[in-house]
N, C-alpha and C positions, 0 to 999 in steps of 0.2 A: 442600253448604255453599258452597263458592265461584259453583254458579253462580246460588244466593241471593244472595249478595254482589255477584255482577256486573248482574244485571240492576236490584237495588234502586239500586243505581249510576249505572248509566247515567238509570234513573227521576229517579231525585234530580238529575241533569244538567241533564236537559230543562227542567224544571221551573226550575231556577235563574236568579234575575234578573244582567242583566249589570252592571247596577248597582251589585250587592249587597256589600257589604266583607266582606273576610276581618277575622282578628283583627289589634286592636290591644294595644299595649300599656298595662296595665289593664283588659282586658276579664275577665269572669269568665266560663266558658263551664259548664254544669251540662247532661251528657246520660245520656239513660236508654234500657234496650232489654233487650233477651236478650245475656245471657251465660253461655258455652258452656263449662265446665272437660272438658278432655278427656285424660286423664293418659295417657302415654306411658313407663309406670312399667316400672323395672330394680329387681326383687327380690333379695335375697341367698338363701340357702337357708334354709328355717325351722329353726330349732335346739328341740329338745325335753330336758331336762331336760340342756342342756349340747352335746348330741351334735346335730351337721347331718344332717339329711335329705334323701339326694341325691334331684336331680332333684325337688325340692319347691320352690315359690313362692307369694309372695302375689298378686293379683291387685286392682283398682277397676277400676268402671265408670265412664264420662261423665254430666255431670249439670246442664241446663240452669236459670240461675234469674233473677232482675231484677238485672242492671248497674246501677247508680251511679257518675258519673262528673263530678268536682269539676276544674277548670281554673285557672287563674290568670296570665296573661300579662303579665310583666317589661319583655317587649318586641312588637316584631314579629315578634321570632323564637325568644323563647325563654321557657315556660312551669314552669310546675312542676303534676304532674297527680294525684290522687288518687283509685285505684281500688276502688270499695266494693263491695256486692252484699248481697242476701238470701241466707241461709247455703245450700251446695251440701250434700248429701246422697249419699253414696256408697256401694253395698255394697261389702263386702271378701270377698274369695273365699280359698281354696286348696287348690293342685294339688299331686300329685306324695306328697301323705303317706300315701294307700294307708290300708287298714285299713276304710273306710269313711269317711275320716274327710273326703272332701275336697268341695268344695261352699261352698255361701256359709257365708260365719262370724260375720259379722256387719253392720255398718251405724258409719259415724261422719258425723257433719256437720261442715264448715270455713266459719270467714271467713278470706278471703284477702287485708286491706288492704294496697296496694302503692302507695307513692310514686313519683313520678319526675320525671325533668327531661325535658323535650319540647322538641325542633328543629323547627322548622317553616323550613325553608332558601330558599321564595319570599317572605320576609315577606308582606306585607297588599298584595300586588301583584296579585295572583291570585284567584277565587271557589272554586277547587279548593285546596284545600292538604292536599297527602301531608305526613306528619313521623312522625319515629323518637323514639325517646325510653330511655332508662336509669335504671332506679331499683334499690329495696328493696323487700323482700317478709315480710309476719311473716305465717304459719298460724295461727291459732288453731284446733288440733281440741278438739272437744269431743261432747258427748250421743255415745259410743261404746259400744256393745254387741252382746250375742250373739242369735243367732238361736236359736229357743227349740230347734229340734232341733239347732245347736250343741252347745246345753247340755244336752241328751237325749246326747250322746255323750261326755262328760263334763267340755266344756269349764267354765270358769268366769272373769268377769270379763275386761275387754278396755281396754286400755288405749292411745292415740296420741300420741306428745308431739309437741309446736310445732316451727315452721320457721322458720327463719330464713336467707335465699338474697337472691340477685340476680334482676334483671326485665329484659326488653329486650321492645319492640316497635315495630309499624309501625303507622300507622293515615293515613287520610282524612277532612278535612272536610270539606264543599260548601254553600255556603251560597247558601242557598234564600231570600235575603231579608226583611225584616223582622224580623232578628236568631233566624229560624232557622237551623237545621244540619242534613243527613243526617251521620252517621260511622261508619264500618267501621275497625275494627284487632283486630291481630293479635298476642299478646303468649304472650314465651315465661316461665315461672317457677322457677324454681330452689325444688323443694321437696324435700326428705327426711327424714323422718320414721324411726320404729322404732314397730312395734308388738309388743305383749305379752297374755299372757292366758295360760291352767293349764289342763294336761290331766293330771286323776285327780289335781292336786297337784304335778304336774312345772311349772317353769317354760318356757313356748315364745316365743320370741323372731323376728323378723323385721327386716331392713331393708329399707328401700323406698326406692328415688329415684323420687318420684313424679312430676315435669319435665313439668308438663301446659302445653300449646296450650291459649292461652285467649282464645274468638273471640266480640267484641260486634258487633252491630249495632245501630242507635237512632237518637235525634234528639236535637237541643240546641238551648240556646237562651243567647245571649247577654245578658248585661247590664252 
């Protein structure tokens, strides 16, 4: 992944007129590309009808889909950003409960829309501009369910609730002139979640900090 990022980079450099302005204040900037949610997830122990199961955990996989990416600049330096996407799709696994019982469990899909405020510290001096940024994050999980040999083993019903966290990240602009953009950033999310679902009728419960790297590549385009 990064040495994706570096060479589409350096591409997008070359290419760049020297002419070309960075952002101003009142520019709207709207870019789009692949985005990577890549979860970095700390499970609790799964509880089953009350009682923890050692050495048992949840697991998610990584899950690439179309980035949406809304801009809006106050100044030359200082923006507010809005990070959308086509829903991400995740299996859920777990480990460690023995019996037969461990393997994928099921499937849920997220949107991750995240706010934030964006520094851009060269102002419109520059055709490159790195900037950092801090915001909010709401999960919406939803379509969550079992896999049908799950439910062959007696599971039943699955349920994710919503997040609500903090966002940090870095990114790059390069402006390619004619009020295009290449941009690469890299954003961390503050998610945690609990999931639920029944075996044979017992309540099982899990938490998950799910704190996923989440890494766009794309293009924009100003107006």
């Amino acid at each position: 992944m990064k040495k994706s990022f570096s060479r589409a980079a350096i591409a997008a450099l070359a290419l760049a007129s020297p002419l070309a302005m960075a952002h101003q204040a009142g520019d709207i900037v709207v870019r789009a590309g692949a985005v990577k949610v890549d979860p970095h997830e700390k499970s609790s122990k799964i509880k089953a009808g009350g009682a923890a199961i050692a050495g048992s955990k949840a697991t998610l996989n990584s899950n690439t889909q179309l980035g949406l990416n809304f801009a809006y600049m106050f100044s030359d330096y200082l923006g507010v950003e809005l990070l959308a996407a086509t829903p991400f799709k995740h299996n859920i696994g777990i480990k460690g409960v023995g019996g037969g019982l461990d393997g994928k469990l099921g499937t849920t899909r997220h949107l991750p829309p995240t706010l934030s405020l964006v520094y851009y510290p060269l102002g419109n001096s520059e055709v490159v501009q790195p900037y950092l940024g801090a915001g909010i994050n709401y999960t919406w999980f939803f379509d969550s369910s079992l896999k049908s040999s799950a439910e062959k083993n007696g599971f039943s019903g699955l349920d994710v609730k919503d997040s609500f966290g903090w966002a940090a990240q870095i990114g790059m602009d390069i402006d390619l002139g004619d009020n295009f953009l290449f941009n690469a950033q890299m954003r961390y999310i503050d998610i945690k979640t609990t999931g639920t679902t029944k075996l044979n009728g017992a309540r099982v419960k899990v938490d998950l900090d799910v704190d996923p790297l989440v890494y766009m590549m794309g293009v924009g385009y100003k107006f």
